[in-house]
C-alpha positions as CSV (number, residue, x, y, z in Angstrom):
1,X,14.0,65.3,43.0
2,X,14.4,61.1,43.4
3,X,16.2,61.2,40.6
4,X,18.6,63.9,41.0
5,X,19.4,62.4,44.6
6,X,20.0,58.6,43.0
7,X,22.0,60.3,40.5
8,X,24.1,61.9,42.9
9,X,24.1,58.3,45.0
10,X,25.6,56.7,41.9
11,X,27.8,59.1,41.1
12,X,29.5,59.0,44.1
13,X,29.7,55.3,44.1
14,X,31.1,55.2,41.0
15,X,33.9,57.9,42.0
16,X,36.3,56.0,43.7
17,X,42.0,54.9,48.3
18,X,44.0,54.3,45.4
19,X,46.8,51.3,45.5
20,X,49.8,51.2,43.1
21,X,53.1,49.4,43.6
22,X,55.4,52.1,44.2
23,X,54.2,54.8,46.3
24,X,51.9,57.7,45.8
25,X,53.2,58.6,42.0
26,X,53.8,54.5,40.6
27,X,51.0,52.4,39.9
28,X,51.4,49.2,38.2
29,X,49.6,48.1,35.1
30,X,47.3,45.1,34.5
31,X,44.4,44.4,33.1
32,X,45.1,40.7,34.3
33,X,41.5,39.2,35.6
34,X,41.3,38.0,39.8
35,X,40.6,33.9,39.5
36,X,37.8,31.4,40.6
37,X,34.1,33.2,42.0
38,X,30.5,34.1,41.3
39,X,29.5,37.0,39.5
40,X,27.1,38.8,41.8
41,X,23.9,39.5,39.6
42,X,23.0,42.3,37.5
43,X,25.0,44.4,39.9
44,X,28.2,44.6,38.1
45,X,30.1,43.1,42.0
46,X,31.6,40.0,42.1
47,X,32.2,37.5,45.5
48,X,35.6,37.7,47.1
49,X,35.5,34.4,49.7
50,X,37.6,34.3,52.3
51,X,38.4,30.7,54.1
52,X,39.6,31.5,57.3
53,X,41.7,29.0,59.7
54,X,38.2,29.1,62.0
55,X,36.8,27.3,59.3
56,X,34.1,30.1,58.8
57,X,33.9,31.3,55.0
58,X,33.5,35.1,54.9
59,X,31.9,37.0,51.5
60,X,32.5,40.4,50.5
61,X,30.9,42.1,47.3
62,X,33.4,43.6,44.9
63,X,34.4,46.1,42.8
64,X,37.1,45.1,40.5
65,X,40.1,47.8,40.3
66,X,42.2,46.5,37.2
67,X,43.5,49.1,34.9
68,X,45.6,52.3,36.2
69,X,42.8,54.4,36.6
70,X,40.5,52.4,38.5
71,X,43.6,51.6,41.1
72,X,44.8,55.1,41.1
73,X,40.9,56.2,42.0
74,X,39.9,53.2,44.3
75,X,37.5,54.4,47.0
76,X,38.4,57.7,47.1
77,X,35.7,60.6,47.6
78,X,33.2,58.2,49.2
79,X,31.4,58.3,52.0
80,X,30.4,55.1,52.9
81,X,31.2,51.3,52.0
82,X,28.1,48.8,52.4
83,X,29.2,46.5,55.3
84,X,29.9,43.4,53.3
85,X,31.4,45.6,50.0
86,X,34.8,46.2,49.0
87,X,37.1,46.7,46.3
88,X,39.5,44.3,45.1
89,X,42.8,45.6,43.2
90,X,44.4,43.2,40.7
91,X,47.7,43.8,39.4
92,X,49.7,41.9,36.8
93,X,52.2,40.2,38.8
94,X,53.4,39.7,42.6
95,X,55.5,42.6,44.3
96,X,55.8,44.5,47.5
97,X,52.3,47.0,47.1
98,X,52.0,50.4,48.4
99,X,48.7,51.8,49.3
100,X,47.5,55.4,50.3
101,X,44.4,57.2,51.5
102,X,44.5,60.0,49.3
103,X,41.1,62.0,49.4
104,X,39.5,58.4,51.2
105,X,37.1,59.6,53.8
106,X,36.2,56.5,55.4
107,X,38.6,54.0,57.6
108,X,39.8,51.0,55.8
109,X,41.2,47.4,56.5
110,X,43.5,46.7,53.3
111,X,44.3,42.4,52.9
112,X,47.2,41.7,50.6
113,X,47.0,38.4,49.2
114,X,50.3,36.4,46.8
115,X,49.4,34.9,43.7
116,X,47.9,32.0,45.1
117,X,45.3,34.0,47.3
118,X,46.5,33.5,50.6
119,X,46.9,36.1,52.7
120,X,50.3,37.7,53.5
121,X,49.5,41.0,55.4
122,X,46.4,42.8,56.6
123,X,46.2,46.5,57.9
124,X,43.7,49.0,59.0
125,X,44.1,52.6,57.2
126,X,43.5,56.1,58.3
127,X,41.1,58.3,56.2
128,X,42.8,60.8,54.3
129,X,46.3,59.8,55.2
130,X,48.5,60.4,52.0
131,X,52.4,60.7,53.7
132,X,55.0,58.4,53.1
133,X,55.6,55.8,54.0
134,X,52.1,55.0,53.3
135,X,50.6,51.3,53.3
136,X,53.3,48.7,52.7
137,X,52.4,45.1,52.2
138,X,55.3,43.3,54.7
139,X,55.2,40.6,51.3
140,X,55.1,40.7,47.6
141,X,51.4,40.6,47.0
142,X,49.4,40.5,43.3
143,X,45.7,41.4,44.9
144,X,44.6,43.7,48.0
145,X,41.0,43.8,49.2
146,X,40.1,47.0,51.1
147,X,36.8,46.7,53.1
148,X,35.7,48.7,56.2
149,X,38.0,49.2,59.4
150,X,37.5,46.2,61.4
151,X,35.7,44.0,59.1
152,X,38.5,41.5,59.0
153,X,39.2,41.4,62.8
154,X,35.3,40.9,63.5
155,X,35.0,38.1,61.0
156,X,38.1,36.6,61.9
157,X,40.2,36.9,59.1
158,X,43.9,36.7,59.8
159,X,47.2,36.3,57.5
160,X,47.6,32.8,56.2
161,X,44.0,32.7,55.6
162,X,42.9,31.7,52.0
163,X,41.5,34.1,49.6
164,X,38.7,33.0,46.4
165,X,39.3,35.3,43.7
166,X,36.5,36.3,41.5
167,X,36.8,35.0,37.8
């Protein structure tokens, strides 16, 4: 019974708010790699770093969301996010991003970041919310890092802040 549970567990981990650059039918190909980071071990995450002006440096646990597919799914179908996990989204080249919550249960703060990892826009996102216009990055953005609601504003991560990419 153990088993079948953890099975289960996984499962739904590994089911995945979906991001793509125009709207809820474009997503944009990459398979380009996020830059600079430690590989988190045996775990298959990797550490997202965030400098904020405070000074403080904030870590978040990653999954990578590279290809088409893994954008498209994202976090959708899950029921929970660890506290310090989220999923970073990678995309080939910088543009204005659209996000939605398609079939995402849980609340989400979404951080778009330009090619050099700073942050340009951060928003919170309503489970389940799939209408137009969506999630709209106010500024061409190559990466967005969805974490819980709130995570951002309680670690005191703000726009201009500066991102470390995973390698």
């Amino acid at each position: 019974m153990r088993r079948a549970v953890a099975l289960v567990l996984i499962l739904l981990l590994l089911a995945g708010c979906g991001g793509g650059s125009e709207g809820p039918g474009g997503r944009d190909s990459s398979s380009e790699q996020a830059r600079g980071g430690t590989t988190v071990e045996n775990s298959g995450l990797r550490t997202v770093t965030i400098r904020t002006s405070g000074g403080q440096e904030v870590e978040v646990r990653v999954e990578i969301a590279d290809t088409d597919a893994e954008r498209a799914r994202g976090l959708m179908g899950r029921t929970e996010l660890a506290e310090d996990r989220g999923m970073l989204f990678v995309f080939e080249d910088e543009q204005i991003r659209s996000f939605w919550m398609r079939d995402t249960l849980i609340p989400l703060s979404i951080a778009f970041m330009d090619s050099g990892g700073r942050i340009v826009d951060i928003q919170d996102m309503k489970p389940l919310d799939d209408e137009p216009p969506n999630y709209v990055s106010a500024e061409p953005a190559q990466y967005a890092l969805e974490v819980n609601e709130g995570f951002f504003e309680e670690r005191g991560v703000e726009v201009g802040d500066r991102v470390r990419l995973p390698g």
